[in-house]
C-alpha positions in Angstrom: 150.1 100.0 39.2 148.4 97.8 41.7 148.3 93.9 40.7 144.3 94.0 39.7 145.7 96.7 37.5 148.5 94.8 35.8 146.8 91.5 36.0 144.1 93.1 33.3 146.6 94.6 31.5 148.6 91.2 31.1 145.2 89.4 30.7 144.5 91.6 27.9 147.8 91.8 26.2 147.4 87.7 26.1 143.9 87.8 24.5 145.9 89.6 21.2 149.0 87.5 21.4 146.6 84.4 20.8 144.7 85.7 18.5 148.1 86.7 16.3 149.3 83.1 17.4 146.3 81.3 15.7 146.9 83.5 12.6 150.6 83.3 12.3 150.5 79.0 13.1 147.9 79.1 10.1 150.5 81.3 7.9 153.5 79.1 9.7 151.6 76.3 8.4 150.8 77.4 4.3 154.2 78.2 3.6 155.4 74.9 5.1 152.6 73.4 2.4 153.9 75.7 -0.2 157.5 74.6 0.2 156.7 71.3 -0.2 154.8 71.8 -3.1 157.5 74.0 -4.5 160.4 72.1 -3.7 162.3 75.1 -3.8 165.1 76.8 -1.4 163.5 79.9 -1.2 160.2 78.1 -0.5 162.2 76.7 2.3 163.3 79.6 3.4 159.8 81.5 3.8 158.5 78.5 5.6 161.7 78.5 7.9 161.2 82.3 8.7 157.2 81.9 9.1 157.9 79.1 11.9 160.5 81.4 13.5 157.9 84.0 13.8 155.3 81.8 15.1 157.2 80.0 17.7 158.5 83.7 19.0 155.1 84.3 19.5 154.1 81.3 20.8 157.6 82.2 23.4 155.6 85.4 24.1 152.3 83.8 25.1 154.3 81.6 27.7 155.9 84.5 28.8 152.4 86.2 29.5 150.9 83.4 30.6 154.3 83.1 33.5 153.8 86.6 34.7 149.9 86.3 35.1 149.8 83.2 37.0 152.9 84.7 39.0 150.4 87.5 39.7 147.5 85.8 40.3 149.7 83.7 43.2 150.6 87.5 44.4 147.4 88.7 44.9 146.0 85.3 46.6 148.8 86.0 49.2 147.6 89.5 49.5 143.8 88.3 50.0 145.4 85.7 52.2 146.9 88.5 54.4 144.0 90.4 54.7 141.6 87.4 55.9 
């Protein structure tokens, strides 16, 4: 797969991830409200796991967001080549 190629693919792959992201902060975010209100441990405990899941996600974004502008620096020296 040439890097145009994986460049969309990563592009589009990122497009999802922060549209999960926005959803799961705003989930992250209730139960953290919830377990306040509560005041109970297993309130705590769903709050806990909906910020792990977020900030794994928000881990993956970075991790797209890395390999694109590695890619995007790849294909600049490519064009640079060719000129």
């Amino acid at each position: 797969m040439d890097v145009s190629e994986r460049l969309k693919r990563l592009r589009a792959e990122l497009a999802v991830t922060q549209e999960q992201l926005v959803f799961l902060e705003e989930e992250a975010e209730d139960a953290r409200l919830r377990s306040l209100v509560a005041e109970t441990p297993l309130g705590e405990a769903e709050a806990r796991d909906a910020r792990k899941h977020a900030d794994a996600l928000t881990r993956q974004r970075d991790a797209l967001l890395r390999s694109i502008a590695a890619l995007v620096r790849e294909q600049d020296e490519l064009l640079d080549r060719m000129a």
